[in-house]
N, C-alpha and C positions, 0 to 999 in steps of 0.2 A: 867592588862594583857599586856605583854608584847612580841609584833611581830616582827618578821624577817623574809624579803622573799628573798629569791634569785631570780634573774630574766634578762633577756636578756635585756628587755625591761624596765628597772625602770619608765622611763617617762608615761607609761601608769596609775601608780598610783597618779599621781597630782592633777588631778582634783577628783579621788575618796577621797582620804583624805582631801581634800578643802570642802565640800559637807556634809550637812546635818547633822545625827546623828555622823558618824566617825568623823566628825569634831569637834561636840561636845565633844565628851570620848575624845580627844586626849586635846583639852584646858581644859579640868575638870579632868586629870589626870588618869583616868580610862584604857585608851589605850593610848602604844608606839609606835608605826611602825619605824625600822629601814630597809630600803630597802638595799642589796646588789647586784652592779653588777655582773651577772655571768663574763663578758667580761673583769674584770678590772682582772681575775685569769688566761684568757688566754697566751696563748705560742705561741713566736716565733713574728715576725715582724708584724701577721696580726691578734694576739692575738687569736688563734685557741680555741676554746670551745669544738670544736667537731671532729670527724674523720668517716673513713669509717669503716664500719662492719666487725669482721674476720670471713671470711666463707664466704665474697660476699654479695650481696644483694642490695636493691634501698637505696637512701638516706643518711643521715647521722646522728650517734649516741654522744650524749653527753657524755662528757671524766670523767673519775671518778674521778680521781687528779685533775679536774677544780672542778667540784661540791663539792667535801667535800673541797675542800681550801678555797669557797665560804662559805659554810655550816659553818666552825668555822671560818671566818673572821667576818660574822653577829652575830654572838655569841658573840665574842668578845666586837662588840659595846653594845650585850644586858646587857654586864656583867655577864652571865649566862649559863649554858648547858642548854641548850631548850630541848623541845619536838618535832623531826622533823619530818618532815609529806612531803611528795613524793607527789605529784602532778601528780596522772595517772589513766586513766582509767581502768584497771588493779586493782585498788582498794576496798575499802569498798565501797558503797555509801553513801554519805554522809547523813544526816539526822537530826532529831531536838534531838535527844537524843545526837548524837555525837557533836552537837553543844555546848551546856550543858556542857560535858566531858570537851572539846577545852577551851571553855571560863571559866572553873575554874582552869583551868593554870594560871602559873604567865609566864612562858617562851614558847614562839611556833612558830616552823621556820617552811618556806614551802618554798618548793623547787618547780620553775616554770620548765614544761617543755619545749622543743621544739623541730623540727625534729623529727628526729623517734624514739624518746624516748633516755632513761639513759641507760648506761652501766650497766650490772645487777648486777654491783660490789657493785653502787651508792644504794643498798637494805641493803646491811649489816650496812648502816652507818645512818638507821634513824629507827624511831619508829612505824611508821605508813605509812600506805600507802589509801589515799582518795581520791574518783570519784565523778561527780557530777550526773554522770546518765550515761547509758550505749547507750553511743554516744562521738566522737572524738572531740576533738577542734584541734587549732593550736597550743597551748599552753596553760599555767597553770594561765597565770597571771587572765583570767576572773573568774576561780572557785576560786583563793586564793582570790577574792576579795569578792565575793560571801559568800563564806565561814565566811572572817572577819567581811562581816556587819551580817551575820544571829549569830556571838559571841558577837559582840560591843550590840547589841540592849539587849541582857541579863545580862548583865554589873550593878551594883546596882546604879540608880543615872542616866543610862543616856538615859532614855525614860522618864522623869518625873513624869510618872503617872506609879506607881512599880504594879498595878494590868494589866498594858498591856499585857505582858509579859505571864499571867497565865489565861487570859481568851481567848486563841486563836489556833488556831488550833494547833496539835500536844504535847499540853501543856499538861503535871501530873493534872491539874485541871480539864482536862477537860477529862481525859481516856484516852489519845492520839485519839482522836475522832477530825474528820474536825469542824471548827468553827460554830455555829448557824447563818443564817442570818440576815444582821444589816439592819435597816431602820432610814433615817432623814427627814429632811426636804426638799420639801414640802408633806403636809399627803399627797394629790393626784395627780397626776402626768397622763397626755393624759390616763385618766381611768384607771390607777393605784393606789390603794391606801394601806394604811397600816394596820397589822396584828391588829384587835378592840384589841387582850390581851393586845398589847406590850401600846397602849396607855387608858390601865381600872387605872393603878396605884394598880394593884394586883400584888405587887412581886413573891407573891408563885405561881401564875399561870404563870406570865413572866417564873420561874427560871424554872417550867417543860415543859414550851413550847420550850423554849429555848435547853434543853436537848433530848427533843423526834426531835428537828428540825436537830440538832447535830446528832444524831443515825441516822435519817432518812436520810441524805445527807450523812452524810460517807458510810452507806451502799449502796446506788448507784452509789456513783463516786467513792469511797477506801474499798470498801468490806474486801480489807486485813487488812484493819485497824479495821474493827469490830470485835464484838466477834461471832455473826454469820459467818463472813467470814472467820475467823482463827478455828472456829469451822467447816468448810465445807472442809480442808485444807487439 
């Protein structure tokens, strides 16, 4: 999988891509990340990204001629026409299906925003448009990052253990159902102790406790996600 973001802020991704699993997929070839400065598309002596609104209004709107010159400047380095993806809340919500979708690209650009959004021109010239939930940030760079570990960790090779991936919440394995509750060590803990199934060494009874624990918790905390709850709709 191969990434390009556009962004005001590149230095915000340094230490995300130093860090854990992305760091892994990027030395094991799995993930590219090429970052582009929005700023280095700017105009005029103080390298302008953005302007004022026509029609009035507070704040200030990012320029269309910066963003798409950015848009195929990152392209460029990918080698590739990406898949580009808008950075707004205005969008889809994001989720673990469109996770999936993302991460079986080979190319995918995202576009960071900031101020008070994109000129509505900056829509004609991408693919998609994805939100992380319906609420504002300052900018895009924390959801593109967001976004990129919940693709890198689906990646074939770089969680190590390839059943991680499909026994967990939101997973085709699992119905799209919330995950079962896990227990380790120690068995008892200030009078807390563990489920007798999970430690009888009865898999068939583990694999149905595990699945009624799975229904029972998504129906009280994601009812939408049930089929009673999509049934009540």
């Amino acid at each position: 999988m191969h990434v390009g973001v556009v962004t005001l802020f590149p230095e915000l991704f340094g230490a995300f891509l130093e860090t854990s699993f992305v760091k892994r997929a990027i030395a094991g070839g799995q993930l590219g990340v090429e970052l582009e400065p929005l700023r280095q598309h700017g105009l005029g002596r103080h390298l302008s990204v953005d302007d004022t609104p026509y029609g009035g209004g507070s704040g200030m709107v990012l320029r269309v001629d910066c963003v798409v010159a950015a848009l195929e400047a990152v392209e460029a380095k990918l080698g590739a026409r990406s898949h580009r993806v808008l950075l707004t809340p205005q969008g889809r919500r994001f989720d673990q299906e469109l996770a999936r979708d993302l991460a079986a690209r080979a190319h995918v650009s995202f576009v960071c925003g900031r101020y008070e959004g994109f000129d509505e021109r900056v829509r004609g010239f991408v693919e998609q448009e994805i939100s992380l939930g319906d609420f504002v940030l300052t900018g895009g760079e924390v959801p593109a990052m967001a976004i990129i570990e919940a693709c890198v960790r689906l990646l074939p090779g770089v969680l190590g253990n390839e059943a991680s991936p499909r026994e967990e919440s939101f997973s085709p394995h699992c119905d799209g159902l919330l995950e079962y509750p896990q227990y380790t060590r120690p068995a008892s803990y200030r009078g807390l102790g563990v489920p007798e199934v999970l430690v009888s060494g009865d898999h068939g009874r583990i694999a149905e406790w595990r699945l009624a624990k799975s229904r029972e918790r998504t129906q009280e905390r994601r009812p939408d996600l049930s089929s009673e709850g999509k049934d009540d709709r």
